[in-house]
N, C-alpha and C positions, 0 to 999 in steps of 0.2 A: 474325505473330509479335509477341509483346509484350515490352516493355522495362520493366518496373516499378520505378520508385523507390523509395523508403523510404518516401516521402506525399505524393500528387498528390492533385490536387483538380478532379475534374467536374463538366461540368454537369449534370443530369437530363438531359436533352436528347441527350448523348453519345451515339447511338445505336449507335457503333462501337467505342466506348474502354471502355463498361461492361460489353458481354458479356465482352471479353479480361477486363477484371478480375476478373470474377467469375470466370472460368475458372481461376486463382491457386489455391496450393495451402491458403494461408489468409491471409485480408484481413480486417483490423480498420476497419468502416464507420460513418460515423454521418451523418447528413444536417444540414444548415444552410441553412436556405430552398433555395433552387434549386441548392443545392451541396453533394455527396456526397463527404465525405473521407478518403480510405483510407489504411491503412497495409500493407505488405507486409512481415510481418516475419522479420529476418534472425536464425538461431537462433545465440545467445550458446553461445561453446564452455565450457559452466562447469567441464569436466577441465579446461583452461586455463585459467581463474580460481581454481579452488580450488588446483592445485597450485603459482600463483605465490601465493597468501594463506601457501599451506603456508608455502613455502620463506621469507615473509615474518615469520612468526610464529618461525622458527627463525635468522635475523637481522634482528630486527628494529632499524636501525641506517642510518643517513641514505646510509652511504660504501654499504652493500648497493642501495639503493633507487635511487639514482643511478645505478649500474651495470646497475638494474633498467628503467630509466626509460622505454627504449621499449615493453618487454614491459607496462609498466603504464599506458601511454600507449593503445596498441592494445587492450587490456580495458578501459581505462574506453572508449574511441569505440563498442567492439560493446556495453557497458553502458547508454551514454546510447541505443544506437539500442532498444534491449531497452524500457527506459522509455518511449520518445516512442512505442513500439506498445500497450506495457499502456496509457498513457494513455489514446489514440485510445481503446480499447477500455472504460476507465473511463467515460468520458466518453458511449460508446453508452448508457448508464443512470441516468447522475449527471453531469446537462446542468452543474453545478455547475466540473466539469473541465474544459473545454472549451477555456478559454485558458490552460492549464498547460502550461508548459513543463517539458521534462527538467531542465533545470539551475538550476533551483527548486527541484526532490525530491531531487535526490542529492547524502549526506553526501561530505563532504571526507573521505581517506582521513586526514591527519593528525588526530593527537589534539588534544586541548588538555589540558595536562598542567602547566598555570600552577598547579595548585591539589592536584594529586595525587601520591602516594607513587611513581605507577607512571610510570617516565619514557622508559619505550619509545615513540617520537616517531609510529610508525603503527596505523592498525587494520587489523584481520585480517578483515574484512568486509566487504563491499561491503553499502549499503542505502541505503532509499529512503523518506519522508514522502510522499503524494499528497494533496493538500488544494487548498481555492482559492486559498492563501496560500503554497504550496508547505510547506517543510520547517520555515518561521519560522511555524507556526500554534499557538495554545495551542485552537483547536479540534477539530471531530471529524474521524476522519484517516485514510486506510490506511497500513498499515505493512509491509515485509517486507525480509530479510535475509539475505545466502547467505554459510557460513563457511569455513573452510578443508578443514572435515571436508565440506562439500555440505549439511549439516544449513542448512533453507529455515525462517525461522521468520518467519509471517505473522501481522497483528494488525493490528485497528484499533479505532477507537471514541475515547473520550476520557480521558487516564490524568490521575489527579491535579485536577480540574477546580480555577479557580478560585473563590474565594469565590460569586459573584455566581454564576457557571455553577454550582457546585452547589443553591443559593438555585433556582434554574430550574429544572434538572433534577428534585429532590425534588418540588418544588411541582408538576410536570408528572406524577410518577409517581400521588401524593397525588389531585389533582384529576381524571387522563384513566388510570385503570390499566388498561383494556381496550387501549389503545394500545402501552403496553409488551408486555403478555400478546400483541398479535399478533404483536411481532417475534421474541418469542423459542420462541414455540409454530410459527413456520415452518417448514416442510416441510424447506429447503434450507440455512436457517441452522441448525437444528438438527443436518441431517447432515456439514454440514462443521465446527462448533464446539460442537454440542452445547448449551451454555449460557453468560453472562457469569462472567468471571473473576472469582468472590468469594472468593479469596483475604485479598482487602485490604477491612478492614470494620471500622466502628468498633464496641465491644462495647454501646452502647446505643444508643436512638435519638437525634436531633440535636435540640437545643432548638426546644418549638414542637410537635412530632409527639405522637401519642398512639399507645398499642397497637394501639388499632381499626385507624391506619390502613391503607390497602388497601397491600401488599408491602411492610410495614418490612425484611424482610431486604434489601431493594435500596435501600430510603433509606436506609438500614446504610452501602452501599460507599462507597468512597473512590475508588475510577475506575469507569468504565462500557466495559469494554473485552473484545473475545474475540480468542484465539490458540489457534496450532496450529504446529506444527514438524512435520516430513517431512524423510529422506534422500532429497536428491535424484540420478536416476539421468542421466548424463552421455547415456545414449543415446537419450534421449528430452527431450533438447533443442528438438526444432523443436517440441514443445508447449507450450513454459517457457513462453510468453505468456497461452496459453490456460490454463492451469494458475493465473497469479496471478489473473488477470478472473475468473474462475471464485471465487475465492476471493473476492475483492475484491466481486463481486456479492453474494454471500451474504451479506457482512457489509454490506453497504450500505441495508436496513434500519432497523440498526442507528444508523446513523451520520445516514439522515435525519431518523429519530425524536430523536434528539439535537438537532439544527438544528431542531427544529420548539420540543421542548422550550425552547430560547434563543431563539427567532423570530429567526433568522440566515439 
């Protein structure tokens, strides 16, 4: 009989502890020289998160939140364990994760409201940055969100880049376009987002650029980012994990063509 913790660590060698593992209903693995490290993850009850966001959103007010504080104390501990499993699982693909911790990627539930009209002191969503920098990254990034409604809204890539990262990226698109055309003509990013958010674009090309060049509509945008939003269904929980990795792989393509484009 097996005991599994949230993330033990084997050796290859285990002859005895890796069959039990793998026996598990679902393990997030990834290997590190002679040491195999799994995660067993425990499914976050998000009826119980969404219906305290609810009940948050409809007093949203410090004396409620206080009164709230165990209930929201026990949702974020099942949230960070949620995280340190998608990681492990990021991490199978995008060696880049590997030393990321949970409490890097996840936002503080209060606002910051020093600068805004809107002075309701929390937010009504739990959400997460995964990067190598965690959540403080102006780099390329996954992103996802779960509201009060269960509406799951996942995204990544890089929004708004800076001067210099745009500088890179163009020149990247410009110079190597068969490289962007492989990411976006993928089998899997195509089915799970379709195409990059070209919402945001500026209405000529950027100083420097000529018509010829190879996809001015993408040296056009102003972020390099794809998303997608999904109701999610409370009863299928024990696959939330698989469900973001899933996602989170698709986009990851994406996100190391970007890092290649800034040689990061």
């Amino acid at each position: 009989m097996c005991g599994i913790p949230v993330r033990v660590a084997v050796t290859v060698s285990s002859a005895i502890i890796l069959p039990c593992l793998y026996a598990a209903k679902t393990l997030f693995c990834q290997e590190n020289a002679s040491t195999i490290f799994c995660t067993m993850p425990i499914p976050m009850n998000t009826k119980a998160l969404t219906t305290f966001l609810s009940e948050l959103a409809a007093n949203n007010a410090k004396a409620w939140f206080d009164a709230n504080r165990d209930r929201y104390d026990a949702l974020r501990k099942d949230w960070m364990e949620l995280i340190e499993a998608v990681i492990v699982g990021v991490a199978g693909f995008d060696s880049n994760i590997q030393n990321v911790e949970p409490k890097q990627c996840v936002f503080r539930i209060n606002r910051d409201i020093r600068f805004s009209n809107d002075k309701t002191p929390y937010k009504t969503n739990f959400s997460i940055i995964i990067s190598p920098e965690g959540r403080k990254t102006l780099g390329p990034s996954y992103y996802m969100q779960i509201d009060s409604k269960a509406e799951m809204f996942v995204a990544g890539g890089i929004w708004m880049p800076e001067k210099e990262q745009y500088a890179a990226i163009r020149a990247y698109i410009a110079e190597h376009p068969d490289r962007i055309e492989s990411v976006l003509t993928g089998k899997t990013f195509k089915a799970v987002f379709g195409d990059l958010d070209r919402s945001n674009t500026l209405t000529r090309l950027p100083k420097g650029y000529e018509d010829d060049v190879p996809h001015p509509d993408l040296i056009k945008l102003k972020s390099y980012v794809v998303q997608t939003s999904f109701r999610w269904k409370s009863k299928d929980d024990d696959t939330l994990e698989q469900e973001l990795v899933h996602h989170f792989e698709a986009m990851y393509p994406l996100v190391k063509w970007l890092r290649e484009a800034q040689k990061v």
